[in-house]
N, C-alpha and C positions, 0 to 999 in steps of 0.2 A: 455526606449523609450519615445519621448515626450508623453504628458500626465498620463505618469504613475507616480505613489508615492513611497518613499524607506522611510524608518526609521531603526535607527539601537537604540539596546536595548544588553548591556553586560552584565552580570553576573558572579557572583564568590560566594561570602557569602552572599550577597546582590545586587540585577539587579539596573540596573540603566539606562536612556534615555539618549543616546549620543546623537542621532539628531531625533526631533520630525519628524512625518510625514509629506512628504513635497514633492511637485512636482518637480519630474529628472530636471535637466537643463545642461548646462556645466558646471557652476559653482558651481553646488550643485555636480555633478559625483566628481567633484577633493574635494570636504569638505569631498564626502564620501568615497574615496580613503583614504584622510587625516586619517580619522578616524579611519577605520578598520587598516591600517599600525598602530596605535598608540597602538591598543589595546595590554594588557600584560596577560600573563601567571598565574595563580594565584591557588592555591589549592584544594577551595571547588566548589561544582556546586549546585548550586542554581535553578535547574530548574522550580521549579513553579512559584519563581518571577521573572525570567524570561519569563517566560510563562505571568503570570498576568500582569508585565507590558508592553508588547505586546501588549497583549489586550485591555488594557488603552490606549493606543499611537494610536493605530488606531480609539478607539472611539470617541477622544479627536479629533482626521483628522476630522471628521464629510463629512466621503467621499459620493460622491452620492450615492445611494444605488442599481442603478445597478450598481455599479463599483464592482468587484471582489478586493474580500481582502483576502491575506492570509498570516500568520505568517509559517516563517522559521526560524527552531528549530537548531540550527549547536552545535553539542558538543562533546570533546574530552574525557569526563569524567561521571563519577558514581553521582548521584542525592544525594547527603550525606549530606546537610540541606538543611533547610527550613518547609514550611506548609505541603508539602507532598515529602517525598522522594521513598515510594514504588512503586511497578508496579501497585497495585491496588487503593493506593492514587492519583497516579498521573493521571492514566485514569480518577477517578472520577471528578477529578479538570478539566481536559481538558471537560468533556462531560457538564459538571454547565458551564462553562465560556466562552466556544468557541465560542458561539450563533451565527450572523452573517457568520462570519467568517471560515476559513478553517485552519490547519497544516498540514504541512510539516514537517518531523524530519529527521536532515541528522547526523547518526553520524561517527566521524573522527577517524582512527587507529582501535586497538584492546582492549585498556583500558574500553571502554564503552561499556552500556547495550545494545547492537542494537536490541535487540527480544523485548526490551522495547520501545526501541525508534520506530520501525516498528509499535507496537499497539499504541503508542501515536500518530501515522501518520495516521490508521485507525480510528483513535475515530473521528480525527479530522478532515476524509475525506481529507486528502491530500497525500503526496507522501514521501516513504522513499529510504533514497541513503543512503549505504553502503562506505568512501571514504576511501581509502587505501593511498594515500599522497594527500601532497597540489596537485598536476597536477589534480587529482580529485575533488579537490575543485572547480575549472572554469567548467569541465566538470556538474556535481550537476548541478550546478547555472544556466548553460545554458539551460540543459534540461529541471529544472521545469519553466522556463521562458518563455521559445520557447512553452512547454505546454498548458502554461496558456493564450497564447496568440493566441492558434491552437484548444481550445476548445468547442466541439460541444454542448456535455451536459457533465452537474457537476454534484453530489452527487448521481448517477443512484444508481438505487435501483428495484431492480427485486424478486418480489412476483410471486411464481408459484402455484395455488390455484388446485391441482388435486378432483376428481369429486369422486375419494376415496382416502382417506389418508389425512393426515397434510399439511397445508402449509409448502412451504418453502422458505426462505428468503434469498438474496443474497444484499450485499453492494459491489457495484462496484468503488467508486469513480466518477473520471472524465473519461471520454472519449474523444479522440480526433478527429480530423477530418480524415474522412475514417477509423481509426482503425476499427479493430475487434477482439470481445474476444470469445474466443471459450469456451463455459460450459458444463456443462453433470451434471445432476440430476438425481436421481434412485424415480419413484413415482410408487405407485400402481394403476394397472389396472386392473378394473372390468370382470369378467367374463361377453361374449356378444357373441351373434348370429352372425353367418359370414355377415358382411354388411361394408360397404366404410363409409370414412368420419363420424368416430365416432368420437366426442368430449371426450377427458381424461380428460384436462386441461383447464386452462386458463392462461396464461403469463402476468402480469401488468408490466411495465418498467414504472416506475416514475422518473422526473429525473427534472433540473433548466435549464432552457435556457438562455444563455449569457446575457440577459438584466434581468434574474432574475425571469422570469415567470416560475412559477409550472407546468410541463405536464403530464402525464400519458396518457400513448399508451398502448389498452389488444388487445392481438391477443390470439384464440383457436390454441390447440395443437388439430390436426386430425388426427388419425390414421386408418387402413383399417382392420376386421379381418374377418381373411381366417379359412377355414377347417385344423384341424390339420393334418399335411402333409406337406400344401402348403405353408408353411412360408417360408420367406425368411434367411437362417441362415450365410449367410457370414455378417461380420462384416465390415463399410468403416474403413480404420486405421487410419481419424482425429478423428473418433465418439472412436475408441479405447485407441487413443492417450488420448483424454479428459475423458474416464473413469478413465482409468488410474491416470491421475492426480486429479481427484477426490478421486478414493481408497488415495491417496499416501497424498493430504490434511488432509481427515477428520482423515488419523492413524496418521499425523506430530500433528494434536490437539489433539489426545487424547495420544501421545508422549509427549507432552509438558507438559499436566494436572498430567501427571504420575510425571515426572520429576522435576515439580517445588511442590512436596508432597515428592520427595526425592526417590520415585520407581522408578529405575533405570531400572531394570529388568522389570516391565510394559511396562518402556515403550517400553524397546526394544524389545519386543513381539506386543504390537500392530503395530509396522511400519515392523516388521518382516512376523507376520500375511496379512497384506496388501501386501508385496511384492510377497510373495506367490501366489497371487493371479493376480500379473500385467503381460499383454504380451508383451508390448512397450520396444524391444532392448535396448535403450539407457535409458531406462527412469528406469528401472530394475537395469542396472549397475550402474548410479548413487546413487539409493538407496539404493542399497546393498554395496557398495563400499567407499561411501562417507558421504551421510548422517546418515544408520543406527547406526555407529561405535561414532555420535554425542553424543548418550544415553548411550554408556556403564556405565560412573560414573558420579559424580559430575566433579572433575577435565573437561575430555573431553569438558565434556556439556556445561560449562561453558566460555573456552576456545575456545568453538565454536559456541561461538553470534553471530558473522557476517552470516556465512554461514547459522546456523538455519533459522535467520531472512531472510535473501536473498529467501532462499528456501521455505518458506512461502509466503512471499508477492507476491513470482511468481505463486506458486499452488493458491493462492488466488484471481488473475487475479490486483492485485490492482497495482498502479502507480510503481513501482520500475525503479528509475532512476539510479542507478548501483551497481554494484551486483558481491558478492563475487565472486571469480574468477574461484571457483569450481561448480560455477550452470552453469549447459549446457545453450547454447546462445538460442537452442531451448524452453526453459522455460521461458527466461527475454527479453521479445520482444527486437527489437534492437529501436533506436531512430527514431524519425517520422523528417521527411524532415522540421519541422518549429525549431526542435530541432536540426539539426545537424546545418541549417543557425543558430542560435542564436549562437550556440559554436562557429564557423567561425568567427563571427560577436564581438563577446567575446576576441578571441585570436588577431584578428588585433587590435582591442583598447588595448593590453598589452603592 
């Protein structure tokens, strides 16, 4: 779109700057047409100089500084040299050097880490896509585009301070315009005398507004307590729905901690344990049906990076712009109206 900037950056054994940062034009869209048709196929994946010269390339832009910047991660393959190739070096590297700046990690096929590339998407507060072929590729593109271009607040960030118990801390991402994410927290509540409008909580939303200014909004959580008796004990089925995916998050994390230790058997006891406990129809079958059977071994586990990753980033509320074909449509929100113009807008320039 006029006034926006592209640079592209390749990598293989070593990244390299095809075209510095540089303002869209006509003439620059077909250099960079030219460019990406040019790129080849090659062995290693290189992902931290890639990443690092990213970094560099936008710094070297010396864009204005409300201008939104972010690096998009595309890769078909395993992180097998360079400075860092682990899950745990490369998060480090991203969280030292992101600064300004945001990621996005989209990765291509089934060959690559996606449960890797999904936290490198979170460290960096941007967005991860799951693409199963090129036609997915335009798709990707559009939606974090149309995104970036429809959003209301960036880096949200939700502290809920209860009045007993721990805080707790949520990283959201971006947000868009009119979206809404539906949460559920479990916090403790103090023993109290039947009276209205008791303070539990406090709710902080911090978050960047499009031109780059910091805000923080607290609103009190109030609740009313009755004689016991008089409670109200039906459940609404959104508040159930989002427990639900609550329980079915925090057992996929400590699934994941088990399994990447090599406890297979943990883990499939804690997402087991958790399902036990969910009453959401669909939300039940999928996890018994589809995700549990992810944990049985290594093999499985392994072989089912996309779907892990997909099925996290959606209990996690965070950007997922497309998503294994086995997470219910109910979990990976569908695309926001600036996202579906941008793909439109995408496929007529083909």
């Amino acid at each position: 779109m006029p006034g926006d900037s592209v640079g592209l950056v390749s990598f293989s054994t070593k990244a390299r700057v095809v075209l510095p940062v540089h303002e869209v034009s006509a003439a620059s869209r077909g250099r960079l047409r030219a460019a990406v048709t040019n790129l080849t196929h090659e062995a290693s994946t290189n992902l931290a100089d890639g990443f690092l010269k990213g970094c560099r390339a936008l710094r070297a832009a010396a864009l204005p500084p409300n201008r939104r910047a972010r690096l998009i991660l595309l890769t078909d393959g395993l992180a097998n040299v360079g400075v860092a190739t682990s899950r745990a070096e490369l998060r480090a590297l991203v969280r030292k050097h992101v600064g300004p700046f945001s990621l996005s990690a989209f990765g291509f096929g089934r060959d690559c880490d996606h449960s890797m590339l999904a936290e490198l998407s979170e460290e960096g507060g941007g967005s991860f896509a799951f693409i199963e072929n090129e036609d997915g590729v335009l798709t990707a593109f559009a939606r974090e585009l149309g995104g970036l271009v429809s959003t209301y607040a960036a880096d949200v960030r939700v502290r809920i301070v209860p009045v007993a118990g721990a805080p707790i801390e949520l990283r959201l991402g971006d947000v868009l315009h009119q979206a809404e994410i539906p949460l559920c927290v479990a916090i403790a509540i103090p023993q109290h005398a039947a009276a209205t409008n008791v303070e539990v909580a406090r709710v902080h939303v911090t978050f960047r507004e499009i031109a780059g200014e910091e805000r923080e909004v607290t609103t009190p959580v109030l609740v009313d307590y009755v004689p016991r008796g008089d409670e109200d004990a039906t459940i609404d089925p959104e508040v159930l729905r989002a427990r639900d995916e609550r329980l079915l998050r925090e057992a996929q994390t400590a699934a994941e901690a088990h399994a990447q230790e090599g406890d297979y058997a943990a883990a499939h006891q804690a997402l087991a344990a958790a399902i036990a406990l969910m009453q959401t129809p669909d939300l039940v079958a999928f996890a018994r049906a589809t995700l549990l059977p992810c944990y049985e071994d290594q093999r499985v586990y392994e072989a089912a990076t996309a779907l892990r990753a997909s099925a996290d980033m959606a209990l996690k509320k965070r950007r997922l712009l497309a998503a294994d074909a086995h997470v219910p449509l109910a979990m990976a929100p569908p695309a926001s109206p600036a996202e579906v113009a941008m793909e439109a807008s995408f496929r007529e320039d083909e």
